[in-house]
C-alpha positions in Angstrom: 1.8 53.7 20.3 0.0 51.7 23.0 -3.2 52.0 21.2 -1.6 49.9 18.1 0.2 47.7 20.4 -2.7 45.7 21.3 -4.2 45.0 17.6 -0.6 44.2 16.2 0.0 41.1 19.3 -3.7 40.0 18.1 -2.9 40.0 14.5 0.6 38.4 15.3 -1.3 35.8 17.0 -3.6 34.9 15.1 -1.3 34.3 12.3 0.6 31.9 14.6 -2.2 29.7 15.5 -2.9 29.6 11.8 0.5 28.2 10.7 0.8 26.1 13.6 -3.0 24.7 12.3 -1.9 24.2 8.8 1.0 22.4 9.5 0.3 20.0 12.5 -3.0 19.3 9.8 -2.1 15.6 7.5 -1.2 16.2 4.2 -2.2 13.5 1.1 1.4 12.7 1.1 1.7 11.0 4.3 0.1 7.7 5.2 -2.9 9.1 7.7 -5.1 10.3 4.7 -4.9 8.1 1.8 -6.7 9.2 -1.3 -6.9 9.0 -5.0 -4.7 6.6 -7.0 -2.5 6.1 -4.0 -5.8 4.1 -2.5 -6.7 1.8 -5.7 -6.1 -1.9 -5.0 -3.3 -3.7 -6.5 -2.4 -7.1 -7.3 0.8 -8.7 -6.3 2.8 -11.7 -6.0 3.2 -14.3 -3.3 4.7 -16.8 -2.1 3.1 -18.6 0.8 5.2 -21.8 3.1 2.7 -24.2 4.7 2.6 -28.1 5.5 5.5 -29.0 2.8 4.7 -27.1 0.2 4.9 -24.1 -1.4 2.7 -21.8 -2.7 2.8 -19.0 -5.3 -0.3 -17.2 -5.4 -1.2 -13.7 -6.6 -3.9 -11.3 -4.8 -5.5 -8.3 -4.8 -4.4 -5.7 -1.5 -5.7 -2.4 -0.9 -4.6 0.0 1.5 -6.2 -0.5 5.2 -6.1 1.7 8.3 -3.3 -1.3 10.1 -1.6 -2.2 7.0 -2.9 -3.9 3.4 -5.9 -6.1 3.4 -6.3 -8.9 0.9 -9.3 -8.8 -1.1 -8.9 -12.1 -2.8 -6.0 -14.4 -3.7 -5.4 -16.8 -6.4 -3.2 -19.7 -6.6 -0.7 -20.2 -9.4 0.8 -23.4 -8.5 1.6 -25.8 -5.2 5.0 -26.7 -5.6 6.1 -30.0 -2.6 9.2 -28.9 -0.6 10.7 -32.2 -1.4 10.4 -31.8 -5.4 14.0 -32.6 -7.3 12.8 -29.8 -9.2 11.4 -27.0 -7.1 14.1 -24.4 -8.0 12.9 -24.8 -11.8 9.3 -25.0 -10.8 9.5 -22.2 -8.5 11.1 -19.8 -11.3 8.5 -21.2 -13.7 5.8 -20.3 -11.5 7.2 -16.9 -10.3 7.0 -15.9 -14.1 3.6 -17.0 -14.4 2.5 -15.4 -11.5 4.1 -12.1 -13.0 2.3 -12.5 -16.1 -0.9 -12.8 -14.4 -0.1 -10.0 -12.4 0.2 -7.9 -15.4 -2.9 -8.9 -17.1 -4.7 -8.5 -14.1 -3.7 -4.9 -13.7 -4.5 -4.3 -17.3 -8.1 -5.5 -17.0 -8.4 -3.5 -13.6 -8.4 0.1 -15.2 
């Protein structure tokens, strides 16, 4: 019994080291390896608050190692803080910037 004493506690630990390999290794799911569709650039919408006005731009993100980096950015409008209207422009914007958005992701594939 001694003899297959020592062969079995190799085997058993051996198989240990390999679970505790496989599952300590990143899986696609999580955010430390990013691959496939998950790393395709998208385009999204913005709204940016600087010097009295307001800005609703769209731009292009992909996935970086510290967060999303934008590619590029366009502007959709520059709507003044102080503007009577700036709820209704700022709606009327939002939509366009949606729109574009959509197209934009439709000419991207």
């Amino acid at each position: 019994m001694r003899l297959l004493a020592l062969p079995v506690t190799l085997i058993v630990v051996a198989a240990l080291i390999y679970l505790l390999v496989v599952l300590l290794r990143p899986s696609p799911r999580d955010g430390r390896r990013v691959t496939g569709a998950a790393a395709k650039p998208r385009w999204e919408v913005d709204t940016v608050m600087e010097d009295g006005w307001t800005l609703v731009v769209v731009r292009k993100v992909a996935p970086g190692r510290n967060g999303p980096v934008e590619l590029t950015k366009q502007t959709i409008r520059a709507i003044p803080d102080n503007d009577p209207n700036w709820d209704e422009l700022y709606r009327e914007a939002m939509t366009e910037a949606r729109s574009r958005v959509s197209t934009l992701e439709i000419e991207s594939f």
